[in-house]
C-alpha positions, 0 to 999 in steps of 0.5 A: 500500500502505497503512501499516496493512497492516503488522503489526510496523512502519511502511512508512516504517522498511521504506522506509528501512532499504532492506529491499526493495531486491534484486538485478539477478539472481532465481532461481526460488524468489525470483520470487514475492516480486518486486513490481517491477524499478526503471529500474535494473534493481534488482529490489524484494521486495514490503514486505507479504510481508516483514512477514508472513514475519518475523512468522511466522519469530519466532512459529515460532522462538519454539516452540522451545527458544532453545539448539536454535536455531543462527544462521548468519552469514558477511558483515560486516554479517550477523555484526553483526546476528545475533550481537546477535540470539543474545546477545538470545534466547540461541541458538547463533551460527556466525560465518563458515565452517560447519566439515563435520561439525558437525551430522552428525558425532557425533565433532567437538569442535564437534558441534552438534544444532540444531533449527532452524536460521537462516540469514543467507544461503544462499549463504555458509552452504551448508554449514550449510543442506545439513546442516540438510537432511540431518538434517531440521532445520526451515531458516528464511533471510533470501533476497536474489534471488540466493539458492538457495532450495532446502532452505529451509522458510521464506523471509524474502526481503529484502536480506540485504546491507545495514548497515541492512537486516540490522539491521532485519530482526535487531531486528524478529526478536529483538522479536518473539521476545521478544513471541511468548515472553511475556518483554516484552508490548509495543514499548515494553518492548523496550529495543534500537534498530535501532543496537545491531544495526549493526556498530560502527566499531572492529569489524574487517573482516578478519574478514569473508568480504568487504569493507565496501566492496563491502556495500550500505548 
């Protein structure tokens, strides 16, 4: 596969952001995106794929008004990198745990109506995806794997673990977002770096639904 294939960024950045690098277990809705299972076992998503999805998820988050967009995220390093996201294209961020309720009834404090919704791990953030489905709101999810793909309209399969993977995958979207809006014209313009998405060393772990030390990096 050759580097010119890729439209937002070179072969090599996805290499080694260890963006392809899933997990030991696929689920039906994640089998098409597999290129193929390493000696250990490992299985790899197929780089091309990735590309495009990410390309069309910015152009399609694009068309919508920034404050209808709800960004989910539960793991350590997912929050790192989707809140930088939220910040950068002013959406609405949920950190951890989606309270019931919040997009379905009218009467919480919290009550939200999102007209997309994205998610950065349908696993975690069931709650979230299973309400954006009853309401017929738009559900767009970065998928390891393992990840249920069900109620997903759009699925950005990648390794949704990872430090580096998740500040990739993040930073290319706000990039693009910004592109697709008319707000920067060019790469060049875009004045944050794969570093500003990464969790910061001062930042706490308890605040994670798991620990670092169990994350990919």
């Amino acid at each position: 596969m050759s580097e010119e294939e890729f439209s937002i960024a070179s072969q090599n950045d996805y290499l080694e952001s260890g963006i392809h690098i899933a997990t030991k277990v696929k689920t039906p809705g994640t089998k098409k995106f597999i290129y193929k299972v390493r000696e250990d076992g490992l299985y790899l998503f197929d780089l091309k794929t990735i590309d495009e999805r990410i390309k069309v998820a910015a152009s399609m988050l694009s068309k919508y008004d920034p404050k209808k967009i709800v960004v989910t995220a539960s793991r350590i390093y997912a929050v790192a990198a989707a809140q930088k996201f939220s910040e950068i294209i002013n959406a609405n961020f949920i950190k951890g745990r989606v309270t019931p309720g919040i997009f379905t009834n009218p009467y919480r404090d919290n009550f939200m109506e999102p007209a997309v919704l994205f998610a950065s791990d349908t696993r975690n953030e069931k709650q979230a995806v299973r309400e954006a489905s009853e309401i017929g709101v738009p559900i767009i999810a970065l998928c390891d794997t393992d990840n249920m793909t069900r109620d997903v309209d759009l699925v950005i399969p990648c390794n949704n673990r990872g430090r580096k993977s998740l500040a990739f995958v993040y930073m290319l979207l706000a990039r693009e977002f910004l592109k697709n809006k008319g707000i920067i014209k060019t790469n060049e313009e875009f004045k944050y770096t794969i570093n500003d998405f990464e969790l910061k060393v001062e930042a706490n772990p308890a605040d994670s639904e798991i620990n670092i030390s169990s994350e990919n990096i």
